[in-house]
C-alpha positions as CSV (number, residue, x, y, z in Angstrom):
1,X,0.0,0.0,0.0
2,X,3.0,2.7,1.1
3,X,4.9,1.6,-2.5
4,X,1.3,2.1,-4.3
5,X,0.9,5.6,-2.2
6,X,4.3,6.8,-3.2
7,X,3.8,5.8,-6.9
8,X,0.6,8.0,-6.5
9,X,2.4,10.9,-5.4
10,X,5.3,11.0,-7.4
11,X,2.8,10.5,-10.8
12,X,1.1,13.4,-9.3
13,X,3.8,15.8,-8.7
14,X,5.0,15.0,-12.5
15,X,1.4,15.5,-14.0
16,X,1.3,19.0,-12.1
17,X,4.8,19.7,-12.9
18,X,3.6,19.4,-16.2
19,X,0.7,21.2,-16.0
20,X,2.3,24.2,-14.2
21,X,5.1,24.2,-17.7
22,X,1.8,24.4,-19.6
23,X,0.0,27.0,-18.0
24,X,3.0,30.2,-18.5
25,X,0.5,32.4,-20.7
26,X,1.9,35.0,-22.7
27,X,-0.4,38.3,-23.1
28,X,0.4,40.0,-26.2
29,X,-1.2,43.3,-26.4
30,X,-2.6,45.1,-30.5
31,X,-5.1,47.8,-31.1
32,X,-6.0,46.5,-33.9
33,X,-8.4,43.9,-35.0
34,X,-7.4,40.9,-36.7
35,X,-5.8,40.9,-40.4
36,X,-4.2,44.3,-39.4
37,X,-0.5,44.3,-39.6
38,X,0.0,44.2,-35.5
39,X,-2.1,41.1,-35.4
40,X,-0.4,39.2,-38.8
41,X,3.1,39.4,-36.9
42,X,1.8,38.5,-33.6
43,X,-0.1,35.5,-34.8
44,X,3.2,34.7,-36.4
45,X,4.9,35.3,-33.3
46,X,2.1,32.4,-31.5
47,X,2.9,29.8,-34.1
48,X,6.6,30.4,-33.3
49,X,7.3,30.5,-29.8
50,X,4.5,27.5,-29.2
51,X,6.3,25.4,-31.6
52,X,9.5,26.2,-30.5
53,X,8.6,25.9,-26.7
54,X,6.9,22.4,-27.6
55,X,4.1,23.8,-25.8
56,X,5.9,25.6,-22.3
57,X,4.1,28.6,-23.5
58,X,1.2,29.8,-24.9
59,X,0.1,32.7,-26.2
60,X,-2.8,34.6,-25.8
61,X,-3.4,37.6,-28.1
62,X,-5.4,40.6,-26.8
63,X,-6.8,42.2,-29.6
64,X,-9.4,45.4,-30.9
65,X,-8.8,47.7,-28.0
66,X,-9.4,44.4,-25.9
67,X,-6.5,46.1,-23.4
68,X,-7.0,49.6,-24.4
69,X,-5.3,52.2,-27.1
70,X,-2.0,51.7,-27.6
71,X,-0.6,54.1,-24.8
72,X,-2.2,52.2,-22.1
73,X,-1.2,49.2,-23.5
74,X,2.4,50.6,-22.9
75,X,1.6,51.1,-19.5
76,X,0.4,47.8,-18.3
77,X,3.8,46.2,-20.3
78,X,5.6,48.8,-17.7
79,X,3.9,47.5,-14.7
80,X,4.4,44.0,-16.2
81,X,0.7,42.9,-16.1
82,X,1.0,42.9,-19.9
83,X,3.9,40.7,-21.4
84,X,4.7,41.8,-24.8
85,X,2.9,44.1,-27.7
86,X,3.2,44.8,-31.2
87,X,2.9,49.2,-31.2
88,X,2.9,51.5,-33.1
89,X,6.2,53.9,-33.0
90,X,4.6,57.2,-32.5
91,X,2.8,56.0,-29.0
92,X,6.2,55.6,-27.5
93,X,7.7,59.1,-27.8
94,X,5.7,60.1,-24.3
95,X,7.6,57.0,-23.2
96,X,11.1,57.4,-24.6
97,X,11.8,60.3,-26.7
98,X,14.5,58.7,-28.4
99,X,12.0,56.9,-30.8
100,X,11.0,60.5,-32.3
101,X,14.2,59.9,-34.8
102,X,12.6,56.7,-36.3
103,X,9.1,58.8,-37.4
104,X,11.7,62.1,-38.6
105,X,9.5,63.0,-42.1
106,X,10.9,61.8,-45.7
107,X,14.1,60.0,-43.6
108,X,14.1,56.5,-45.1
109,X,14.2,56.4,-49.7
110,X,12.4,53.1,-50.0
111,X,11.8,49.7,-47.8
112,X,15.4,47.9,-48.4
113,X,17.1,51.5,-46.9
114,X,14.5,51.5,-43.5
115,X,15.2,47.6,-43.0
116,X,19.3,48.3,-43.3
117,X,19.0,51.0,-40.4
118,X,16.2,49.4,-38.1
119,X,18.2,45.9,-38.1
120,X,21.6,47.4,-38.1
121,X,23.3,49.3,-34.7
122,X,21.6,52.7,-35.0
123,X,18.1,50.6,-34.8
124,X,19.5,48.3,-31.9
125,X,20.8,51.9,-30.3
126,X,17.2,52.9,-30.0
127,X,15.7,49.1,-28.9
128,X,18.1,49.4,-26.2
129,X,17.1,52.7,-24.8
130,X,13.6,51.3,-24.7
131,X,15.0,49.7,-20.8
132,X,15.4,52.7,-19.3
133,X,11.7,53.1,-19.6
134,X,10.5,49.4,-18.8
135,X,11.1,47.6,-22.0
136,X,12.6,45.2,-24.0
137,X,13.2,46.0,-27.4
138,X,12.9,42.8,-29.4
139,X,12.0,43.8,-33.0
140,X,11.0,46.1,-35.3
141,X,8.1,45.1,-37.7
142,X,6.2,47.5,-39.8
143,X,2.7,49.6,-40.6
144,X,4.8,50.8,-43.3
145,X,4.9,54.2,-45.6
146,X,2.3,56.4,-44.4
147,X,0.1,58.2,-47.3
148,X,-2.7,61.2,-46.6
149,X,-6.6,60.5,-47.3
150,X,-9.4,63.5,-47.0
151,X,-12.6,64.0,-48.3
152,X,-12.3,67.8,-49.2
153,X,-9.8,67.4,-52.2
154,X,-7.1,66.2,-54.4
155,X,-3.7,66.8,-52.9
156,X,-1.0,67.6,-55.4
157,X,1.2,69.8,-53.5
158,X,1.9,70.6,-49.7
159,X,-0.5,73.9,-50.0
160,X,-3.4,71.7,-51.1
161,X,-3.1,70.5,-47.1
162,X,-3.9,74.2,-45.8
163,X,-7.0,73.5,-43.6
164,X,-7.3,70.2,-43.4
165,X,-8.4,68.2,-40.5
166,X,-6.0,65.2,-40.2
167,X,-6.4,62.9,-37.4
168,X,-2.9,61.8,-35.7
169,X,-1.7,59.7,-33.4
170,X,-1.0,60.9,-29.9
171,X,2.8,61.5,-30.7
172,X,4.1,65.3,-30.6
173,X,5.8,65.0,-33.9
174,X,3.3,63.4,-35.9
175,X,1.4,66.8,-34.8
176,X,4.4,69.1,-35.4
177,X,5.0,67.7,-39.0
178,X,0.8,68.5,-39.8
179,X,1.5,72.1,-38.9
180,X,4.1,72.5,-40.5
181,X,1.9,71.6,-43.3
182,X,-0.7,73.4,-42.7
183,X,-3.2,71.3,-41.9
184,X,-5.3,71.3,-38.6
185,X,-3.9,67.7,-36.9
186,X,-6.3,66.3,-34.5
187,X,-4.9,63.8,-31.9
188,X,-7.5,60.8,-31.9
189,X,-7.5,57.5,-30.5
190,X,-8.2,54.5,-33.1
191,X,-10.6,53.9,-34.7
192,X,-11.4,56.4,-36.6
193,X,-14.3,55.1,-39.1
194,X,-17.0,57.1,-37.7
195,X,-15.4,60.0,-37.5
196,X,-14.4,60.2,-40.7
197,X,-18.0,59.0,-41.7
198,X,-19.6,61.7,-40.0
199,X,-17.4,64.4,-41.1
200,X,-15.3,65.1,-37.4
201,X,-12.7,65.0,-39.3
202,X,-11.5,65.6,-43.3
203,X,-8.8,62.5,-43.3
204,X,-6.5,60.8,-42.2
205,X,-2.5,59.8,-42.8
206,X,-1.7,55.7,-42.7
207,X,0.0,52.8,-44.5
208,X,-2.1,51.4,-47.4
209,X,-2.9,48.4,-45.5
210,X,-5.1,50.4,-43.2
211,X,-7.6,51.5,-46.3
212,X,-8.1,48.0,-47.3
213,X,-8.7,46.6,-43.8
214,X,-10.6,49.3,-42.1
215,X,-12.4,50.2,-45.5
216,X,-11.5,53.8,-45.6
217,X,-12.6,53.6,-49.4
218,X,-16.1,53.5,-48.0
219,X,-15.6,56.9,-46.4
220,X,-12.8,58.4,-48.0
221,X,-11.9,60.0,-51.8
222,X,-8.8,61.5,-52.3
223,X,-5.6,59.5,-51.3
224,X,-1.8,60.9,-52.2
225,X,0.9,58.6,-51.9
226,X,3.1,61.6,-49.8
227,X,4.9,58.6,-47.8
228,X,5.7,60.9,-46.1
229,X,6.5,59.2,-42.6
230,X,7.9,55.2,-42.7
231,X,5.7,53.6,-39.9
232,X,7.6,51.0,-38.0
233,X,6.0,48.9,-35.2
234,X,8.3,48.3,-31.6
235,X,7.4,44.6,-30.7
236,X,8.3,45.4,-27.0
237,X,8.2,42.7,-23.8
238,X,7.7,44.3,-20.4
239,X,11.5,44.0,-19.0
240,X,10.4,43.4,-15.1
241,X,8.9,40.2,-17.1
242,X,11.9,39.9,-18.7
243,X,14.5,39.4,-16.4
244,X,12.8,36.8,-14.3
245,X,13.6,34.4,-17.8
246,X,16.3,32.1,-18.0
247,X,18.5,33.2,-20.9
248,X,17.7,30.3,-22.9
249,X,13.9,31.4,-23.0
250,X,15.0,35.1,-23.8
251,X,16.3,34.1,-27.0
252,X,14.1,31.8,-28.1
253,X,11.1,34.5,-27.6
254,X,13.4,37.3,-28.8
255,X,13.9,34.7,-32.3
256,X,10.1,34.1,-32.7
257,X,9.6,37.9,-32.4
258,X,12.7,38.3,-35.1
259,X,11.2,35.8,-37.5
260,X,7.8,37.4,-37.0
261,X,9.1,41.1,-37.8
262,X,10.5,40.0,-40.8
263,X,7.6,37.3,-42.1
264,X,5.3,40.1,-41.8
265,X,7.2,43.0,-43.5
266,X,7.7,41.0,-46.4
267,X,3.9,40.0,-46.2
268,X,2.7,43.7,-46.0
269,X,4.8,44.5,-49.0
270,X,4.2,41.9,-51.1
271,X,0.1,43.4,-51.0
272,X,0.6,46.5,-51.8
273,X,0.2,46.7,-54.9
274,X,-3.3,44.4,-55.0
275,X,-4.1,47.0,-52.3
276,X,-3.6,49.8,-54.7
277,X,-5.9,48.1,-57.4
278,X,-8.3,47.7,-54.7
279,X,-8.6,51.2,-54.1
280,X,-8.8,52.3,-57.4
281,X,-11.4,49.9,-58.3
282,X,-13.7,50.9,-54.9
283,X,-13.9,54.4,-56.4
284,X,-10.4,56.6,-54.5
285,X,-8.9,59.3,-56.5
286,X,-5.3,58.5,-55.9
287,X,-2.6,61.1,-56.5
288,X,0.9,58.6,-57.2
289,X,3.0,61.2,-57.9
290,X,2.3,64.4,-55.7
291,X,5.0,67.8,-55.6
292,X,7.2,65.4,-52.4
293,X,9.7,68.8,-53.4
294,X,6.6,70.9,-51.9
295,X,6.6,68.4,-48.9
296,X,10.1,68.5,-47.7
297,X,10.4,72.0,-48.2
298,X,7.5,72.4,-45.3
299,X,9.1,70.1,-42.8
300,X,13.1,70.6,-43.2
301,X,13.1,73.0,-40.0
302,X,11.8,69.7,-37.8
303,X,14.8,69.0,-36.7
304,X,15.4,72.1,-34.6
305,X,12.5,71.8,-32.6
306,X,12.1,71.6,-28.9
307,X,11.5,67.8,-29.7
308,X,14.7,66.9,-31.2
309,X,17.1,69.3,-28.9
310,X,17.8,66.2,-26.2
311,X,21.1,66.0,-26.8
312,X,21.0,62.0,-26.9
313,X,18.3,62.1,-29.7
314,X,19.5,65.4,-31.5
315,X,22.9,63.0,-31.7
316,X,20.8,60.3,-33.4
317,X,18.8,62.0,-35.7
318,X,22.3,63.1,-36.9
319,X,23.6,60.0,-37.5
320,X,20.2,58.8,-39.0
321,X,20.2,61.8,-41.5
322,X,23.6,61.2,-42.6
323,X,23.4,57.1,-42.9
324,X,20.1,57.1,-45.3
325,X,21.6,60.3,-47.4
């Protein structure tokens, strides 16, 4: 009876050992709803790591405002209640000012240029700033090159923006560059749809991913292809969380995250172009080729403002200016 007990006991201690491996839940934080660009990578991400882990972890993906816009996401990955998220860059500048080079107007020529600096040292310079604020830099994947929508308009030039009202982000600089513009930027959380149905606001500035998915064409005429801003995502992990992993688990979760950045760059770009058909086809005015000259010309002052003075992030945007020449 005692041998039977013990053999009882220990097959219990190993089914709850087991049990307990199971059960370490990942919460991965996105605004957006699902077949956005946050949630492509972080469903990649979920295949990865559970694969990888052979089931240790799991992931469990909050989606749509599920957890709140994207600056209180940030918060609960501070406090470490939240695990990881897939943001967008402009979010973080309240956070870590730093960032504000990555968002600089016009900085990057094309995709190939924005994916040499992000995964080379200047891009690891600002992931690693990210932990003096409570974060883990893991990744950089992508909303992509943002492009201006309204309902008022054609845009062919940067006076065509005079008057405009064009929801932004909450990020400093994505409001500097719309004054500089002209336009009347209105800080709004996402999502926007009925706003811009109702007529709150004339448009909007976003990646051409966000027309398709949200179905801006529904509610929107005019789109110019300014590209004026390349759109990166942080894929962050809440550092408290962080350092209580072994190292081996680091990097395997930091090489899921990698894998995911880069499967779902590669995916957004490889759509574009269908995405552009689309939009035609649904009825948008699109202005390809708009006065970029006019654009620039607006926004070259940026980089003496109040924003970029820091002397740590003045020093970067230096470097970043010069390296994508």
């Amino acid at each position: 009876m005692k041998h039977l007990q013990l053999t009882l006991s220990l097959v219990l201690v190993l089914l709850f050992g087991q049990l307990s491996l199971a059960a370490q839940e990942i919460k991965l934080g996105v605004v957006t709803k699902p077949g956005s660009a946050q949630n492509i990578a972080a469903e990649k991400f979920k295949q990865l790591l559970e694969q990888a882990s052979e089931g240790r972890y799991t992931v469990r993906i909050y989606h749509s405002k599920a957890l709140g816009n994207e600056t209180e996401i940030l918060q609960q990955i501070q406090m470490g209640t939240v695990q990881l998220g897939i943001i967008t860059v402009g979010p973080f500048d309240t956070f870590a000012p730093i960032v504000r080079v990555i968002n600089y107007p016009f900085l990057f020529k094309d995709n190939q240029q924005a994916d040499a600096i992000l995964d080379g040292p200047l891009g690891q310079q600002i992931l690693t700033e990210l932990e003096q604020v409570g974060f883990k830099g893991l990744a950089f994947s992508e909303n992509g090159f943002r492009n201006l929508t309204n309902n008022r308009r054609p845009v062919q030039a940067a006076a065509d923006v005079s008057g405009l009202k064009i929801r932004v982000m909450a990020s400093p600089l994505h409001k500097s560059i719309w004054q500089a513009l002209g336009a009347n930027p209105t800080p709004m959380p996402w999502p926007i749809y009925s706003e811009l149905e109702q007529g709150v606001i004339d448009g909007q500035e976003n990646p051409l991913w966000v027309m398709e998915v949200y179905k801006f064409y529904e509610v929107q005429n005019y789109m110019s292809m300014t590209r004026h801003v390349y759109s990166a995502h942080i894929d962050v992990a809440s550092l408290l969380w962080w350092q209580g992993l072994t190292t081996a688990d680091q990097e395997m979760i930091r090489s899921a995250m990698q894998q995911a950045a880069l499967f779902q760059r590669q995916d957004n770009r490889d759509r574009d172009l269908a995405r552009l058909a689309l939009l035609r086809e649904k009825g948008m005015e699109i202005v390809e080729q708009p006065d970029i000259d006019s654009f620039r010309d607006r926004v070259s002052t940026l980089k003496e403002m109040k924003i970029y003075q820091h002397p740590k992030v003045q020093a970067l945007l230096r470097q970043l200016l010069a390296a994508t020449r």
